[in-house]
C-alpha positions in Angstrom: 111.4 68.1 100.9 114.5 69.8 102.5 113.4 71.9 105.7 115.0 75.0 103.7 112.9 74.6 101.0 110.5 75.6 103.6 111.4 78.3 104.7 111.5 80.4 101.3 109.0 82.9 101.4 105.4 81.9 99.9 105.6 84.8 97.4 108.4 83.7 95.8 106.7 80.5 95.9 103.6 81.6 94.5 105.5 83.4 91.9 107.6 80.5 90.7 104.4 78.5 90.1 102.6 81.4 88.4 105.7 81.8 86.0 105.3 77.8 85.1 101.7 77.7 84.7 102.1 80.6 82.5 104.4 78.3 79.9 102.4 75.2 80.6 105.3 73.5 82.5 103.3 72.8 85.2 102.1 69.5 87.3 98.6 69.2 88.2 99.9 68.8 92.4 101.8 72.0 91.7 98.6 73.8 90.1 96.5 72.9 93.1 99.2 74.2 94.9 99.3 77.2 92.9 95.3 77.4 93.2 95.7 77.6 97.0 98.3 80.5 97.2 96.5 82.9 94.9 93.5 82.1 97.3 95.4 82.8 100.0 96.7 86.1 98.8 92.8 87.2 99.6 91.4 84.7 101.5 93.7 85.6 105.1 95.1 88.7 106.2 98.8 89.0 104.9 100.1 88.3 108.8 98.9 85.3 108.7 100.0 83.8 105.4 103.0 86.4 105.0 101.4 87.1 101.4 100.8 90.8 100.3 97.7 91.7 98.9 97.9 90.8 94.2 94.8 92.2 92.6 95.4 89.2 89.4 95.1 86.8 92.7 91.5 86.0 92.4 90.9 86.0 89.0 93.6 83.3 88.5 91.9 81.9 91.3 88.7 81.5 89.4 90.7 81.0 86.2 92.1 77.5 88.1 89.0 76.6 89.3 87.4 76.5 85.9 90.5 75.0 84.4 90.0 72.1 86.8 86.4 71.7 85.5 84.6 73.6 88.7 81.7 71.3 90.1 81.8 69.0 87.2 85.6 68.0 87.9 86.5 64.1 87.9 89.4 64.8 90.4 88.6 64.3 94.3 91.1 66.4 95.6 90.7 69.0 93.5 86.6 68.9 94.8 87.6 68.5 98.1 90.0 71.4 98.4 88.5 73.7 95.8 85.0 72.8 98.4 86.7 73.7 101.4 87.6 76.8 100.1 83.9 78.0 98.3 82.8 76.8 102.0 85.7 79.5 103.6 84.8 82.1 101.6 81.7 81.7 99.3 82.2 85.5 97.9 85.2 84.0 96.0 82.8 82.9 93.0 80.9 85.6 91.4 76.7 84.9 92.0 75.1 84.4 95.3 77.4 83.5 98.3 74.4 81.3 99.4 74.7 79.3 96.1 78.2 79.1 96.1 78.7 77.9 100.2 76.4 75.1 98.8 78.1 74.5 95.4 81.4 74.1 98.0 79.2 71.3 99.5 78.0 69.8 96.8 81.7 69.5 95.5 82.9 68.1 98.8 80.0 65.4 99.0 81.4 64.6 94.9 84.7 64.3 96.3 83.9 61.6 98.9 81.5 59.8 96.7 84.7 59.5 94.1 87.0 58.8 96.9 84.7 57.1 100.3 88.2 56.5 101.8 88.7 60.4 102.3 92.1 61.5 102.4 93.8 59.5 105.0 96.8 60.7 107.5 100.1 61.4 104.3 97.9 61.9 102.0 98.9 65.9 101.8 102.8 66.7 101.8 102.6 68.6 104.8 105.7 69.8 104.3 104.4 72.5 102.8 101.6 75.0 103.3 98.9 73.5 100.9 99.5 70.2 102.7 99.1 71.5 106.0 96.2 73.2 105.1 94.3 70.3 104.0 95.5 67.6 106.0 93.9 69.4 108.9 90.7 69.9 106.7 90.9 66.6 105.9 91.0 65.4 109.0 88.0 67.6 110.2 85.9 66.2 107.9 87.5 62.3 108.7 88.5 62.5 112.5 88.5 58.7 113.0 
């Protein structure tokens, strides 16, 4: 991706991908992309992630997560990303923030029993932000 591509502000980023997932013109990479940026709108402080605070943020949020299946997903890196972030910020699920730290467990344990080779150094384009994001996560949980 071109470094200028980059540089455009997440919101109209975020935007973009809501506008395509609302007419179903949407890739599954960009959706988990899209999944990541509505969670960010709540999930940090807007000067951090330069995104201002969108009330239809978390629902869409949870609206992805159950459109990816939730715990009972087949896709690894939607379990391993969607588990980092129930382990960030258990709140984001309605119910018990006790139960839902551990759902983001339980998901994350899935995601390496579907996938025992983790998600190696390239695996996440981190040339942009969801990349970045869990290409470090990724290799917290795998620092060989």
């Amino acid at each position: 991706m071109p470094d200028d591509l980059r540089l455009e502000p997440l919101e109209g980023i975020y935007d973009d991908l809501c506008r395509r997932w609302a007419m179903g013109v949407i890739s599954r990479d960009l959706t988990l992309e899209l999944m990541f940026l509505a969670w960010w709108h709540w999930a940090e402080p807007e000067f951090l992630t330069g995104l201002p605070y969108a009330p239809e943020a978390m629902p869409l949020w949870r609206m992805l997560f159950e459109e990816f299946g939730g715990e009972c997903s087949n896709d690894p890196e939607f379990l391993f990303v969607a588990g980092v972030m129930l382990e960030i910020t258990p709140w984001a699920l309605h119910g018990d923030a006790d139960a839902n730290e551990k759902l983001g467990r339980r998901m994350r344990a899935r995601s390496a029993e579907a996938r025992p080779q983790g998600f190696a150094s390239g695996y996440f384009d981190e040339s942009r932000e969801y990349g970045e994001y869990f290409a470090h996560h990724s290799r917290l949980a795998d620092p060989r």
